[in-house]
C-alpha positions in Angstrom: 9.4 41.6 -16.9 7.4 39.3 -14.1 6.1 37.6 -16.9 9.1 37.3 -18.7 10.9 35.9 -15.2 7.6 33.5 -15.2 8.0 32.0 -18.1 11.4 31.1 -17.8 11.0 29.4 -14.4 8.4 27.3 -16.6 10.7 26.7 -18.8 13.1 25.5 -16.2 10.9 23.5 -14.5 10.4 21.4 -17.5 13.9 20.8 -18.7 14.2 19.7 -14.9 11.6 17.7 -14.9 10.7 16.2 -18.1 14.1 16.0 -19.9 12.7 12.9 -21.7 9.7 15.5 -23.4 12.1 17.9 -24.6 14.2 15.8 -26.2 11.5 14.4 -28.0 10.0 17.9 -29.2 13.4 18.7 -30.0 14.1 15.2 -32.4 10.3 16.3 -33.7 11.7 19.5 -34.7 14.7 18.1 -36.6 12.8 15.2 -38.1 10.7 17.3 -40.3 13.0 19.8 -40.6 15.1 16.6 -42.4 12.1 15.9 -44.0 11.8 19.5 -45.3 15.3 19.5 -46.6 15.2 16.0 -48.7 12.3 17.4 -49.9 13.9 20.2 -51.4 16.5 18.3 -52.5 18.8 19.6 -49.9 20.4 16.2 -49.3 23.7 17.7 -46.8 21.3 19.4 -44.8 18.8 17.0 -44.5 21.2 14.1 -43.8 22.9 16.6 -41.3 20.0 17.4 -39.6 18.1 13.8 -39.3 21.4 12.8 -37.5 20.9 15.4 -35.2 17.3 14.1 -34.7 19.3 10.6 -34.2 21.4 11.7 -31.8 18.9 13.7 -29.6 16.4 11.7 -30.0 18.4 8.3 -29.1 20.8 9.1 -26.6 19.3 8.4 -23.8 18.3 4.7 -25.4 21.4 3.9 -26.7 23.1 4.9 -23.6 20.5 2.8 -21.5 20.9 -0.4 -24.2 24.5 0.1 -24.1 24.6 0.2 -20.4 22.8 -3.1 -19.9 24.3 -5.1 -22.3 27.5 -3.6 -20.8 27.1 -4.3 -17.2 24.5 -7.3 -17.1 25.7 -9.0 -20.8 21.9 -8.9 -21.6 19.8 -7.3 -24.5 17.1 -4.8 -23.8 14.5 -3.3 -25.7 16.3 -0.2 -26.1 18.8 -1.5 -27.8 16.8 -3.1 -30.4 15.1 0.3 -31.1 18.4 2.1 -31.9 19.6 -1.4 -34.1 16.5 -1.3 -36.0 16.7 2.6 -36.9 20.2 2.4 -37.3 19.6 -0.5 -40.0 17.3 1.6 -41.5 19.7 4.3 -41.9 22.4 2.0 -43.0 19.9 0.4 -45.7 19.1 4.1 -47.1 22.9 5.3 -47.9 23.4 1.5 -49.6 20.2 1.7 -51.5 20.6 5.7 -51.7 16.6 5.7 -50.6 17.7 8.2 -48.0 13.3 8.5 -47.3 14.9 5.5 -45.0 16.7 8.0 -43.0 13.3 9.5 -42.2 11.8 6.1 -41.4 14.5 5.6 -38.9 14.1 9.1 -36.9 10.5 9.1 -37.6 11.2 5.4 -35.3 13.6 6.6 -32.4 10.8 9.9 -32.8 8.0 7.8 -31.6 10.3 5.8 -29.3 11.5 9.0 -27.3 7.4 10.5 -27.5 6.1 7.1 -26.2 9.1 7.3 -23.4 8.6 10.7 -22.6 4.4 10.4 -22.4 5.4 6.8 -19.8 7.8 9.1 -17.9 5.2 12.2 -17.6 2.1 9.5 -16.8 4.4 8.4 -14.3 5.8 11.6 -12.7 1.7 11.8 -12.0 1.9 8.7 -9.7 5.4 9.7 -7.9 3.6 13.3 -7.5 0.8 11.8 -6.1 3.1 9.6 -3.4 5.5 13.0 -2.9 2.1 14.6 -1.9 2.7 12.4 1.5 5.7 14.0 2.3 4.6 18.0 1.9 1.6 16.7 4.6 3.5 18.4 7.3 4.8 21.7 7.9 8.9 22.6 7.6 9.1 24.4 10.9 6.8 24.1 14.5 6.0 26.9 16.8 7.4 25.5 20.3 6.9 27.1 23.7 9.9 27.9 26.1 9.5 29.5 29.2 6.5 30.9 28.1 8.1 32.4 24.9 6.9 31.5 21.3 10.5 30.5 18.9 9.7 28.4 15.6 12.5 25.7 14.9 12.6 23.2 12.0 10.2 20.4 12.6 13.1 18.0 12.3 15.1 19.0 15.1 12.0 18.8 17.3 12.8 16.4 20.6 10.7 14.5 22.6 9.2 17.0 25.4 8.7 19.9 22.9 5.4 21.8 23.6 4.3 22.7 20.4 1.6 26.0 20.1 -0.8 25.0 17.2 -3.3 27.9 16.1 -6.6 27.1 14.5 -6.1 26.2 11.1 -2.9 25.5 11.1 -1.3 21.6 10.2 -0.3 19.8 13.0 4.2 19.2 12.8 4.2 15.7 14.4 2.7 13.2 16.5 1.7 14.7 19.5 -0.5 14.3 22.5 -2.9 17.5 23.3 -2.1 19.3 26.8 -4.3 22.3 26.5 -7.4 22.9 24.5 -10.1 20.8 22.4 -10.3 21.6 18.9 -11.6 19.0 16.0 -9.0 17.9 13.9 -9.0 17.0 9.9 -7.3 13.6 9.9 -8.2 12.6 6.5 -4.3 13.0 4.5 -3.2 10.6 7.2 -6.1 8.1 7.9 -8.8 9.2 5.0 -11.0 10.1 7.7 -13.8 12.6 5.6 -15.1 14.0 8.8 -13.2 16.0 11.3 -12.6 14.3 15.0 -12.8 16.0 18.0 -10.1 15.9 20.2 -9.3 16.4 23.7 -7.2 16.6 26.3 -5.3 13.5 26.6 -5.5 12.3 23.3 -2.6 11.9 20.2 -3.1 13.7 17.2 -1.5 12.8 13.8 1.2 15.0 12.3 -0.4 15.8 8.8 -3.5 16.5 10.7 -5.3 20.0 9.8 -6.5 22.1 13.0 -10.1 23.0 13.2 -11.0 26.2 15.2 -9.2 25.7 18.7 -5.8 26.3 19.6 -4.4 23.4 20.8 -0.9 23.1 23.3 0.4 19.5 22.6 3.3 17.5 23.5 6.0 15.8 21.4 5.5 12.3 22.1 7.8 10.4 19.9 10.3 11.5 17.4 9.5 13.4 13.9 11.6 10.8 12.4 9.1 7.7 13.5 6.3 9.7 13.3 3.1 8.1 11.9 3.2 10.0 8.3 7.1 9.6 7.9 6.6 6.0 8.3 3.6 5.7 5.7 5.6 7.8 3.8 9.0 4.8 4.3 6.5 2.0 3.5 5.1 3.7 0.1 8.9 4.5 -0.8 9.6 0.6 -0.3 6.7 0.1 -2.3 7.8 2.1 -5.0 11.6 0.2 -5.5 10.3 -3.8 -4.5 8.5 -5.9 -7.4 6.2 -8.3 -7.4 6.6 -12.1 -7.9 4.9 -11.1 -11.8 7.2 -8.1 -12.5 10.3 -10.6 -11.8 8.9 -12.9 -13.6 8.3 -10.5 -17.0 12.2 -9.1 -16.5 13.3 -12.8 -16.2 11.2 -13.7 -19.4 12.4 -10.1 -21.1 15.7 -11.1 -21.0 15.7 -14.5 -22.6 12.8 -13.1 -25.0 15.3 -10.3 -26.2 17.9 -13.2 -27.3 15.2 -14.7 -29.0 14.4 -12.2 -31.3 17.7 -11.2 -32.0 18.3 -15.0 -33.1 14.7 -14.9 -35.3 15.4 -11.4 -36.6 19.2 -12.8 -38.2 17.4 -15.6 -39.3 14.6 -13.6 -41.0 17.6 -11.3 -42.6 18.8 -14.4 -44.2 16.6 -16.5 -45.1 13.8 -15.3 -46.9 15.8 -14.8 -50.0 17.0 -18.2 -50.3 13.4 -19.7 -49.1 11.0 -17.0 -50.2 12.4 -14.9 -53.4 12.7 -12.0 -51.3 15.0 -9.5 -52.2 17.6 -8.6 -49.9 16.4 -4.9 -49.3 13.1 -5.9 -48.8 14.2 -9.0 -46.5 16.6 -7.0 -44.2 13.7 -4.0 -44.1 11.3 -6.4 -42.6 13.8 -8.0 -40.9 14.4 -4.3 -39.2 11.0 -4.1 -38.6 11.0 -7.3 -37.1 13.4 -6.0 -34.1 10.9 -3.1 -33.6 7.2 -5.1 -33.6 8.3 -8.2 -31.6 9.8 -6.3 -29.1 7.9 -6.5 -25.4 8.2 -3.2 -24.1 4.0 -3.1 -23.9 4.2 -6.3 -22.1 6.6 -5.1 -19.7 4.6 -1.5 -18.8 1.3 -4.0 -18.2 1.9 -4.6 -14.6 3.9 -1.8 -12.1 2.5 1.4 -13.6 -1.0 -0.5 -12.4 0.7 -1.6 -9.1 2.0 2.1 -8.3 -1.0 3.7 -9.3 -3.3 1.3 -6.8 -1.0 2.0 -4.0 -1.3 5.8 -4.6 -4.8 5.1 -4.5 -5.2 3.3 -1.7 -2.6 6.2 0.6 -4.6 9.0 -0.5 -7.9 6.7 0.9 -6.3 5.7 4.5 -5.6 2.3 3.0 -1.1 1.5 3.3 0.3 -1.6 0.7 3.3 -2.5 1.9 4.2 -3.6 -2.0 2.7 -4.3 -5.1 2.8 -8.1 -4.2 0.1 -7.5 -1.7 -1.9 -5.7 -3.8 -1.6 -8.8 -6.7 -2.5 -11.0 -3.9 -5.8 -8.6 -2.0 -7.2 -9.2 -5.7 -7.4 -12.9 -5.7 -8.8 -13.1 -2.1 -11.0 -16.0 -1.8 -11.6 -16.4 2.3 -10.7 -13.8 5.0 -10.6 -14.3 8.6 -11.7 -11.6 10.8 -10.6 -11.2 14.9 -13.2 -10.0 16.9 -12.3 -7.3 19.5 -11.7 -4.3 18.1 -12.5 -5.5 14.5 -15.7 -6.8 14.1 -16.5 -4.9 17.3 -15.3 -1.2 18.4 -13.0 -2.7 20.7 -13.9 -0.1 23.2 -15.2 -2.2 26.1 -17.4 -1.2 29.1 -17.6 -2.5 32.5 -21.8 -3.7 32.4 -21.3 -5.8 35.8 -18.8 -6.1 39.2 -20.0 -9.1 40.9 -17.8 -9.5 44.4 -17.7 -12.7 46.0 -19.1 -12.7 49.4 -15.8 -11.8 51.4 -14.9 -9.4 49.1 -16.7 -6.1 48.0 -17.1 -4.1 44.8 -14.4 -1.6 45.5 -11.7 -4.3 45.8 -12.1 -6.0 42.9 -12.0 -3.1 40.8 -9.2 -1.8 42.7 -6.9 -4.8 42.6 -7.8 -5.6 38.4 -7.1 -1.8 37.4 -3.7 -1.7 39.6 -2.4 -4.9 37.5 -4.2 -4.1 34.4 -2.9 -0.3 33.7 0.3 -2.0 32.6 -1.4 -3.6 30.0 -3.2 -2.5 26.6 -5.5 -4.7 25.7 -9.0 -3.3 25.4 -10.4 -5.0 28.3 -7.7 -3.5 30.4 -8.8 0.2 29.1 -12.3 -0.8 30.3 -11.8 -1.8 33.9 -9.7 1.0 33.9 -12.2 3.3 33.2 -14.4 1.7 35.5 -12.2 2.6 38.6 -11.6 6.3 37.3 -15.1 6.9 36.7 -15.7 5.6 40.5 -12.5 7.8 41.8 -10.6 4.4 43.1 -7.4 4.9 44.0 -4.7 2.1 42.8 -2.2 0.0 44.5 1.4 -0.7 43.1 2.4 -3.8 41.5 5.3 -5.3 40.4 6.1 -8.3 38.2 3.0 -7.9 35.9 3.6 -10.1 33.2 0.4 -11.1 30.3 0.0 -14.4 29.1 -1.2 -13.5 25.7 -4.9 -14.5 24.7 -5.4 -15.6 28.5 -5.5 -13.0 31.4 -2.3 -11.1 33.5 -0.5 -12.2 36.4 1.2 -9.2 39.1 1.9 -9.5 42.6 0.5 -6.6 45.2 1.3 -6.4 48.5 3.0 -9.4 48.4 0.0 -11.3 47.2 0.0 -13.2 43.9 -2.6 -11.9 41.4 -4.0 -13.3 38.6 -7.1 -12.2 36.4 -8.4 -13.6 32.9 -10.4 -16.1 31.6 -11.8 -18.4 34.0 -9.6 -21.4 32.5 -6.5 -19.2 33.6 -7.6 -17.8 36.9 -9.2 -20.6 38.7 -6.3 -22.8 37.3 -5.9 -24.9 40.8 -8.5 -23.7 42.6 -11.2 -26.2 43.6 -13.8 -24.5 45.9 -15.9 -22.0 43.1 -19.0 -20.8 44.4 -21.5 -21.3 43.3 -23.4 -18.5 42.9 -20.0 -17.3 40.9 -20.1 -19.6 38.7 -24.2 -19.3 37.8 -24.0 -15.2 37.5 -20.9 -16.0 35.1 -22.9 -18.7 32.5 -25.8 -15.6 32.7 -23.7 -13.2 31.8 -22.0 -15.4 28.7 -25.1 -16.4 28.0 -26.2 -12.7 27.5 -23.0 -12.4 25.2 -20.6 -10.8 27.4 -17.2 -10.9 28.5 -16.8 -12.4 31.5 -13.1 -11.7 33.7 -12.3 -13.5 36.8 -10.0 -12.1 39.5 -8.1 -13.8 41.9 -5.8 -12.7 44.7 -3.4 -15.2 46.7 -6.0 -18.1 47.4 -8.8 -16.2 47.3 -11.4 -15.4 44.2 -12.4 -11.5 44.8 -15.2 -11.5 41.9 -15.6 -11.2 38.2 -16.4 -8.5 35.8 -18.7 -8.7 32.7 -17.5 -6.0 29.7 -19.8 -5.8 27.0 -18.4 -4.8 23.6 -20.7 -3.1 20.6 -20.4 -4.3 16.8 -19.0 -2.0 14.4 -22.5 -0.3 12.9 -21.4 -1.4 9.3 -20.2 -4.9 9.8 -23.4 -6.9 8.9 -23.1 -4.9 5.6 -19.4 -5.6 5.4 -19.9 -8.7 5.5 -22.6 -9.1 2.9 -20.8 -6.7 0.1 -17.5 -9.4 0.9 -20.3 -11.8 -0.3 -21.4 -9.9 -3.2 -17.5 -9.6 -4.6 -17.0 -13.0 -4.8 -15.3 -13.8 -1.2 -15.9 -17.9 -0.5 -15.4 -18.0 3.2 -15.6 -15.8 6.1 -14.5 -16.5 9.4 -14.1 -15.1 12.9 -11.8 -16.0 15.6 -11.7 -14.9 19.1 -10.4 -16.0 22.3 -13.4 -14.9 24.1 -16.1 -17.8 25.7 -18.3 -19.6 22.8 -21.7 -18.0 23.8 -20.4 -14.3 23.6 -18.6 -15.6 20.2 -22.2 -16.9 18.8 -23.7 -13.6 19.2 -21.8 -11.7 17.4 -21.6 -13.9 14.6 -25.3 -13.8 14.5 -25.1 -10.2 14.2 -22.8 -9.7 11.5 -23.4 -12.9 9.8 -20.2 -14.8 9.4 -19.9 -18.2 7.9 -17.6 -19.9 10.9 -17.3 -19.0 14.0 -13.7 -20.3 16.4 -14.0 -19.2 20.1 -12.0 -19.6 23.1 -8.5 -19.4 21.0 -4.8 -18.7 21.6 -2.4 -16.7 19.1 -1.4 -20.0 18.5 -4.7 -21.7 17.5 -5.0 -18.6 15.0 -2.4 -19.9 13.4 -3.8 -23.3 13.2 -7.0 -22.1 11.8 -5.6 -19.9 8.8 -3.6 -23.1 8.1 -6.2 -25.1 7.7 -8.0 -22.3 5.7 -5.3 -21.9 3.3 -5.2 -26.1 2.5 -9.1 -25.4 0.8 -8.6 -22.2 -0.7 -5.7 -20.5 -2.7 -5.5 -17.2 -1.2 -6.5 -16.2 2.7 -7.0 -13.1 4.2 -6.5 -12.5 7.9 -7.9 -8.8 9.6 -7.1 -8.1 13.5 -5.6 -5.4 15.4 -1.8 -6.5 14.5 -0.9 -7.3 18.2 -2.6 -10.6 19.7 -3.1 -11.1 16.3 0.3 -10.9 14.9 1.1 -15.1 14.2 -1.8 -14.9 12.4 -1.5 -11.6 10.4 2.1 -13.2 9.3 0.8 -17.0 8.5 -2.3 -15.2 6.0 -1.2 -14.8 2.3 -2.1 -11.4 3.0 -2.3 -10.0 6.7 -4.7 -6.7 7.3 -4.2 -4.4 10.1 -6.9 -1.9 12.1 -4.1 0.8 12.4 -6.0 3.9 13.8 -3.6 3.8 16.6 -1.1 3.8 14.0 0.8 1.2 16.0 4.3 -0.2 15.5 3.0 -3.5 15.7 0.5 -2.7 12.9 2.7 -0.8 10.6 5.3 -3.7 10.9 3.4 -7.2 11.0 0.9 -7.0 8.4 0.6 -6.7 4.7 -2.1 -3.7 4.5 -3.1 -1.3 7.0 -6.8 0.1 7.2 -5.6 3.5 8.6 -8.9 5.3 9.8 -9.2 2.2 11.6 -12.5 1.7 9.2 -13.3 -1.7 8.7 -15.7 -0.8 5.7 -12.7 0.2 4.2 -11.5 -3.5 3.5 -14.3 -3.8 0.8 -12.6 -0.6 -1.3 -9.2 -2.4 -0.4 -10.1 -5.6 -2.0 -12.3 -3.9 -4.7 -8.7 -1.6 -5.3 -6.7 -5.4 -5.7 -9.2 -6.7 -8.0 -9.4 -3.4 -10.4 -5.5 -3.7 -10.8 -5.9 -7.2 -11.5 -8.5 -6.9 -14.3 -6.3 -3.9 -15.6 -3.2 -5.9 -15.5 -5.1 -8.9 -17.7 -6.1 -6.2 -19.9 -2.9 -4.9 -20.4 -1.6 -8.5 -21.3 -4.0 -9.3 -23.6 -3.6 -5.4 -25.3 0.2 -6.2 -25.8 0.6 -10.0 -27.3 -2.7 -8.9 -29.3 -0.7 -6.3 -30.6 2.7 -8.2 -31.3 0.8 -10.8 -33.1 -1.5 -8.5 -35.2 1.8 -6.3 -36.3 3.5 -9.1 -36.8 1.3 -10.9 -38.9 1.0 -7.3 -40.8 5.2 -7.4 -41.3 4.9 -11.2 -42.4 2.3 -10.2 -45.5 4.8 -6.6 -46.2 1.6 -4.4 -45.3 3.5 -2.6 -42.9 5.9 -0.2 -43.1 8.8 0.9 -40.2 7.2 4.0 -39.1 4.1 2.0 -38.5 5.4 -0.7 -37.3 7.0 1.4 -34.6 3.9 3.7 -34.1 1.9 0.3 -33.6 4.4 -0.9 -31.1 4.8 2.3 -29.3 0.8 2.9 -29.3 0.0 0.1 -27.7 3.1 0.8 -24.7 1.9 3.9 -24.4 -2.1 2.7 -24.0 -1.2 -0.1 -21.1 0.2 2.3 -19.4 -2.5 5.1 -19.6 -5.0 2.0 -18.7 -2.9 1.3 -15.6 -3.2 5.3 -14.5 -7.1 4.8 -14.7 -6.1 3.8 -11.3 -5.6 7.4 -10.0 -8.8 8.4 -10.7 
């Protein structure tokens, strides 16, 4: 009985799922049954039944066919399919040859297979991008008044306290409250080892929990959620099409009138030009329709494109769209920011050098109270400076940043301004000396050297020193070995801290001292000497320049909205090793794609050339036609693997 009630859930599934397969077992079935019964010389049963076979088998192309030509006055491929069997059928009650009848089912037979086998290889790549969306759990455990009640993860508010037990997934974005615990990040970010976390710090919905129980925090709707945005951007990934798919539905369209001009002209002609008889002109005329038709051509690109974005989500890497994808394949320079790209981005306080009316303590004090408003990474490092030295902060008011030079606030009534020495001694004139030498040593050394200024009076500087990614020298020469022209790294930071990272990770240019706006610039100039430019930053000073790129790459391991929004791709483990399998993901589709190409106008001309010389015959003419569809579109799901 449990078997019995197992078998026909399978069976349900199926019918559910792949309608396209059973119809096309089911127009197998009645084909050779047809067969079978013309055989015997049962011709009412086996017309009877290879009209079934017809009907079953075609529907859901004729309906399709009918539908286009019906709504958008345009010929499609399906229709030509059910024209060309339907000729054949039509040619085998004139001619009484009723095998014909089994040419055209054995036809719309191999038509509905080939569709069916697309729609199953396909269902593999929309499972694979539906995984996304069973990453988190239904319902979350939340604490209230010190009672446990589970609720559905959707209706969770900003707030919650959520219990999470060891082993458990994590609902939504959340920030930990109670416990440490390491965390399995790799569905979202592709992460392959687990990171500890702590008190303090945001965890991923999607994320598996290691061995601690952890109390978190809802910090931001499960709507807007890291994963349920991923999961958005792959959806619009899914429906938009690339400049090359628009281009092959354009060309589809006026190809389709083509042949149906060519295919009346080869059911005419022939016997007037080549002796032809007319059964055997309008049979290769019908088999004309089926050969010349471009349905390989037009399953050569986006089965490729969906299967490399599936890829690319299960590896950390986000495509916005199969355009960017086209376009990370043809990459020829890329231009890389510094600060928290090339280099971790997490910043240390090396140095406080006070003037000589002010003291240690007050400069740190007076940069952290203006700088906790702000997120850039040097702000995170003074600020850990003054809570590692227990320095209490003042209260300031009209903090405002002046993007890629310093922050301005006032405390106490006092007008403060910290940066880059350009920015903060704006107007002053009397810099001491001994300021100004400890400030060239410490660029010199390759630092990063911050200036702060309150009122009239220069407090001190700070020097934060910065550590290259581990893997970027290698980065960089692997983007060397694939064929990248150019590389290039731009920072707003002084020239002599700019040279020695370059040194170390062994970039071709090097831009220092830059605004957002001289980004821009740059890239500019980068796209006027070669075709396609890449631009890599943390998607927030960055942004100009991630949109001005033919393809803009984000760091998004702080899954930012910035990040998510302004550039093309998102690296989402916040790896920057992971750009080389990003661009080696762009150029595999592209060589796929140019394989598919080739595969499907090598196979138009070849059967083609086969109908022109009558070696071929309708059945394999449409196996021919079919087989080759059906291989560029396997060749594009070599992408999955």
């Amino acid at each position: 009985m449990i078997r019995s009630s197992a078998s026909l859930g399978k069976l349900r599934y199926w019918l559910t799922t792949y309608p396209e397969a059973i119809a096309a077992l089911t127009c197998a079935l009645l084909t050779l049954m047809g067969w079978f019964a013309l055989n015997q010389s049962w011709l009412g049963w086996g017309i009877w039944i290879l009209m079934a076979a017809y009907i079953i088998g075609g529907r859901d192309s004729c309906w399709e066919g009918l539908k286009t030509l019906w709504q958008e006055r345009e010929l499609d491929v399906d229709l030509l399919m059910i024209v060309a069997a339907l000729g054949a059928a039509i040619l085998g009650f004139w001619q009484q040859q009723y095998y014909l009848l089994v040419d055209g089912a054995v036809l719309i037979l191999i038509f509905a297979a080939s569709g069916a086998l697309e729609s199953i290889a396909m269902h593999r790549t929309e499972r694979n991008i539906r995984s996304l969306m069973q990453l988190t759990p239904d319902t979350a455990r939340i604490l209230q008044d010190k009672q446990e009640r589970t609720i559905a993860t959707e209706t969770l508010q900003v707030g919650d306290r959520i219990l999470i037990k060891p082993g458990e997934i994590v609902p939504t974005d959340s920030v930990i409250r109670e416990g440490r615990s390491t965390l399995n990040q790799a569905p979202i970010t592709g992460e392959s080892l687990p990171q500890l976390k702590e008190v303090g710090d945001e965890i991923f919905g999607g994320s598996i929990n290691g061995r601690g129980a952890l109390l978190v925090e809802v910090n931001k709707s499960p709507k807007s959620s890291l994963i349920q945005r991923i999961i958005q951007l792959v959806e619009q990934a899914k429906t938009s099409q690339p400049p090359s798919v628009q281009f092959l539905e354009r060309f589809e369209r006026s190809y389709a009138r083509g042949i149906i001009a060519i295919g009346i002209a080869l059911a005419v002609l022939p016997p007037f030009l080549l002796n032809w008889t007319w059964e055997i002109t309008i049979y290769r005329a019908l088999i004309f329709l089926v050969v010349a038709s471009p349905c390989a051509l037009m399953a050569a690109i986006m089965p490729t494109l969906l299967s490399g974005i599936a890829r690319g989500a299960r590896q950390g890497i986000l495509f916005k769209d199969g355009a960017q994808l086209e376009t990370m394949g043809r990459v020829q320079a890329i231009a890389f920011d510094k600060t928290g790209t090339l280099t971790t981005g997490e910043l240390e306080v090396s140095e406080v050098i006070p003037a000589s009316n002010s003291s240690e303590e007050e400069v740190i004090r007076v940069a952290a109270s203006l700088e906790a408003y702000s997120e850039h990474p040097l702000a995170r490092g003074i600020l850990k400076a003054a809570k590692i030295r227990e320095i209490a902060l003042l209260s300031a008011i009209e903090v405002a940043a002046e993007v890629g030079a310093g922050i301005t606030g006032s405390l106490q009534g006092q007008c403060v301004v910290i940066g880059k020495a350009k920015f903060a001694l704006a107007g002053l004139e009397d810099i001491p000396p001994a300021l100004r030498a400890e400030s060239q040593r410490l660029e010199a050394s390759g630092q990063t050297v911050i200036w702060v200024v309150r009122g009239d009076r220069i407090l001190g500087l700070f020097a934060l020193r910065d550590r290259v990614r581990p893997h970027a020298a290698k980065l960089l020469a692997a983007l060397k070995r694939m064929g990248i022209q150019t590389t290039v790294m731009l920072t707003g930071d002084n020239a002599a801290t700019a040279r020695g990272v370059a040194r170390s990770v062994g970039v071709d240019v090097t831009y220092s001292d830059l605004l957002p706006e001289d980004k821009v610039e740059i890239i500019k100039r980068l796209q006027q000497q070669h075709d396609t430019v890449a631009m890599i930053g943390d998607g927030i000073n960055d942004a100009p320049a991630l949109a001005r790129a033919s393809v803009g790459i984000a760091m998004g391991g702080a899954g930012s909205d910035v990040a998510l929004e302004t550039a093309d791709v998102v690296l989402m483990a916040d790896r920057l090793e992971e750009l080389v399998q990003a661009i080696r993901i762009g150029k595999k589709s592209q060589r796929i794609i140019k394989q598919n190409i080739t595969l499907a106008l090598a196979s138009v001309v070849l059967l083609l050339i086969a109908n022109f010389f009558g070696q071929l015959t309708l059945p394999a003419g449409v196996l021919g036609h079919e087989g080759s569809t059906l291989l560029v579109t396997l060749n594009g799901l070599r992408m999955l693997r």
